[in-house]
C-alpha positions in Angstrom: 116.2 58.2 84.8 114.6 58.6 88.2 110.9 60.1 88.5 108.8 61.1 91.3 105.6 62.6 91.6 105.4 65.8 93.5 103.0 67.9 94.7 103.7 71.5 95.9 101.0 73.5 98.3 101.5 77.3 99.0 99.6 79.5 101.0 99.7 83.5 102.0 98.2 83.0 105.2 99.8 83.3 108.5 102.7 80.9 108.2 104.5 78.9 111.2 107.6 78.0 112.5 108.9 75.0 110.6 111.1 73.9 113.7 107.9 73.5 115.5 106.8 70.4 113.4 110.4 69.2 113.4 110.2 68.9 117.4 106.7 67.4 116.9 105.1 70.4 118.9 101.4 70.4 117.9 99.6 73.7 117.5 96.4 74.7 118.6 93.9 73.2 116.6 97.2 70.6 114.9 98.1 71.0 111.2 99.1 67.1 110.8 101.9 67.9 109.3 104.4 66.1 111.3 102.2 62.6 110.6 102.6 63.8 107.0 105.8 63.9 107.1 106.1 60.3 108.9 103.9 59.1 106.4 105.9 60.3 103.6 109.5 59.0 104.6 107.7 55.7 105.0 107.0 55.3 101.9 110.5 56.3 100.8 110.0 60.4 99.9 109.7 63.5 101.4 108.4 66.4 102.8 110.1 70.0 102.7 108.3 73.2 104.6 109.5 76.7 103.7 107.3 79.1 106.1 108.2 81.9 108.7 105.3 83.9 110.7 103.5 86.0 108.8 104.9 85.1 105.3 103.1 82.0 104.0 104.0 78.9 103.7 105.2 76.4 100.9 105.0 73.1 101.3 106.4 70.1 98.5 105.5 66.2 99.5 107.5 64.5 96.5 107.5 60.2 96.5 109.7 58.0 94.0 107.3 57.2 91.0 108.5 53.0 91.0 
């Protein structure tokens, strides 16, 4: 049986383009999130962002638990 450790962050605050971090386009003031995401696949997991403007944002860092 595989197990990771996950950890799931959501907001209702202004939201963002995902696609932005994707192309590594830091916003004013920088969220880290694409370093997060670096750091994450590094050490084997993942990140996944579900935001649009204005609608919040969910985000879910999940590693293998090994």
């Amino acid at each position: 049986v595989d197990h990771e450790i996950r950890v799931t962050v959501q907001d209702d605050g202004i939201g963002f383009d995902p696609q932005m971090i994707a192309d590594g386009v830091n916003l004013e003031g920088g969220f880290g999130l694409f370093t997060i995401e670096e750091r994450m696949k590094d050490l084997g997991g993942k990140l996944v962002i579900n935001s649009r403007p204005h609608q919040g944002c969910t985000m879910t860092m999940s590693l293998p638990d090994n």
